[in-house]
N, C-alpha and C positions, 0 to 999 in steps of 0.2 A: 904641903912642903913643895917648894918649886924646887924642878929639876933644872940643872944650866947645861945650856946644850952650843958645840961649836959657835952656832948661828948667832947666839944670845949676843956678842961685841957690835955686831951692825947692827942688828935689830934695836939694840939698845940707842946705839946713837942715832938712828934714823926718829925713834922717836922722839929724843931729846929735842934733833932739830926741827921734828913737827913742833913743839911744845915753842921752842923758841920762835918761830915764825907765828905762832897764833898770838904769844905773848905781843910781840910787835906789831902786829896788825891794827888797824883801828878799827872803830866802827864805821858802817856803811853810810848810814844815812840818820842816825840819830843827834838830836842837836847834843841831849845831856844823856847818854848811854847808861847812867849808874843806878841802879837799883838796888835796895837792902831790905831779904825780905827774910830775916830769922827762922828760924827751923832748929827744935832739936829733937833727938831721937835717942831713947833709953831702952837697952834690952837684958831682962834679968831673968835668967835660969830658972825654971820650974822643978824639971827633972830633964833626964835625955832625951828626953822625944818632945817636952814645951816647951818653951817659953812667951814671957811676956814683952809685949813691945806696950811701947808711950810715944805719942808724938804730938806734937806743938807745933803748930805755923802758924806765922804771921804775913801778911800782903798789904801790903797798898799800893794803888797803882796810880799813877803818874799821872794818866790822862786821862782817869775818871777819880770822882768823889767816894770809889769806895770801897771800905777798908775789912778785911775777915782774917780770924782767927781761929785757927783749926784745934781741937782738941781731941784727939784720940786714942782710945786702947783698943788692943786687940791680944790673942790665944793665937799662936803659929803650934801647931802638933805637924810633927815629922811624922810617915808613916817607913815602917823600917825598909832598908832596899835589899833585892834581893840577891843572893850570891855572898860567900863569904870574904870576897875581899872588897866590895864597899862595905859589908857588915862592918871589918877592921876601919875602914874611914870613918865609918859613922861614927863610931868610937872616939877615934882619936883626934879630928879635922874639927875647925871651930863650928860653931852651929848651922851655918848658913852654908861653908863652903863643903861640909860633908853633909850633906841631904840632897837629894836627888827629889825629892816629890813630897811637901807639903803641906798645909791648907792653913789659910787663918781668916778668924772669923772676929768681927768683932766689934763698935760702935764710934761714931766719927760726930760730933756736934760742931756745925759751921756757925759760928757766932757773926754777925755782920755787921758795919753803920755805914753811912752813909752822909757824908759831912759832917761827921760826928754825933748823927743821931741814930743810938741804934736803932736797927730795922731786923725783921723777923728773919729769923735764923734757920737753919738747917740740920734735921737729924738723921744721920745716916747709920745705917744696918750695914754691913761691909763682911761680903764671903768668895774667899780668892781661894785660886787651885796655883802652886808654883809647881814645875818640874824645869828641871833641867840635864843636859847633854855634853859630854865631854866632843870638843871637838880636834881637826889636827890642829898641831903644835899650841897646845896646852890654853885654848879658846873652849870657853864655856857659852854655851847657846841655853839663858833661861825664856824660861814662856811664864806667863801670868793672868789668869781669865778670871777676872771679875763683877761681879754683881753688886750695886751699889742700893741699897733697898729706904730713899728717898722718901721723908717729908718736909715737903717747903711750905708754910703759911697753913699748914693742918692738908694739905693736898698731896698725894701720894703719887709718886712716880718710880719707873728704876730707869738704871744707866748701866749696861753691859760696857765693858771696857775687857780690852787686850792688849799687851806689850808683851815687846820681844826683845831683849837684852842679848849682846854677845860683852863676855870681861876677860880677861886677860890680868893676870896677879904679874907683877914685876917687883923685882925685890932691884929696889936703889939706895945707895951709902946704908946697904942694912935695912931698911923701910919694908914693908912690903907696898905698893902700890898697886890699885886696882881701878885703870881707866875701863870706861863704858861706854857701848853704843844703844839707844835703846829707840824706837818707835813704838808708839800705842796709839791706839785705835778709840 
């Protein structure tokens, strides 16, 4: 639940007219800027500490011949936090925003073509550690260290990856919105 605090009226418009300034902005240097590349995401309840995610992407890019489609499941377990008043969050906060630390482990198959002919694909093994951090004025610092456990054409590799996310929840005409900063590694 977001608290409103004096500050909240500026804050608010200040970000409106970041939003509106980027809206109007154009691109820098690309001739046709637009890309559409599908993505959806399903998350259904297990018990209080699982649940199940599903995900789907699709890419094609622009200025090569080729085309992949993600298919994924994975197992998120919360591990419980300690202290009794996230205990109480844990409880009552939706999945993602009451948990503090984690894990999801789970299987990612890259389907690929290549001018329209498929080409050998990708199976990936996928085990993340999430925690996160309450920061000031009501900024969340998450982290995310992952291992990606790689076969491409029967050949085995991994991919260590890291990102770092800061969110900020705003509730607009009633909404809740939740912009994000993230870099990965």
């Amino acid at each position: 639940m977001m608290r409103s605090s004096p500050s909240a009226g500026p804050t608010l418009r200040s970000l409106a007219a970041l939003c509106l300034c980027l809206a109007l902005g154009g691109p820098a240097s690309a001739d046709d800027p637009w890309e559409f590349w599908p993505e959806g995401q399903f998350y259904f309840g297990l018990s209080p500490r699982t649940r199940l995610f599903l995900n789907a992407a699709y890419a094609q890019g622009k200025e090569s011949p080729i085309q992949t489609l993600d298919a994924a499941a994975y197992v998120d377990i919360s591990f419980i936090p300690i202290g009794p008043r996230r205990r109480r969050a844990y409880m009552n906060e939706d999945w993602q925003r009451g948990r503090y630390f984690w894990a999801r482990v789970g299987y990612d198959h890259v389907f690929k073509a290549e001018d329209g002919t498929p080409s050998p694909g990708e199976e990936r093994g996928v085990v993340s550690l999430w925690g996160k951090i309450p920061l000031p004025g009501d900024v969340w610092l998450e982290n995310r260290a992952r291992a990606d456990l790689r076969w491409i054409s029967g050949e085995y590799s991994t991919r260590y990856r890291w990102r770092m996310e800061l969110t900020r929840e705003w509730v607009v005409a009633g909404h809740s919105v939740v912009p994000y900063f993230n870099v990965e590694w």
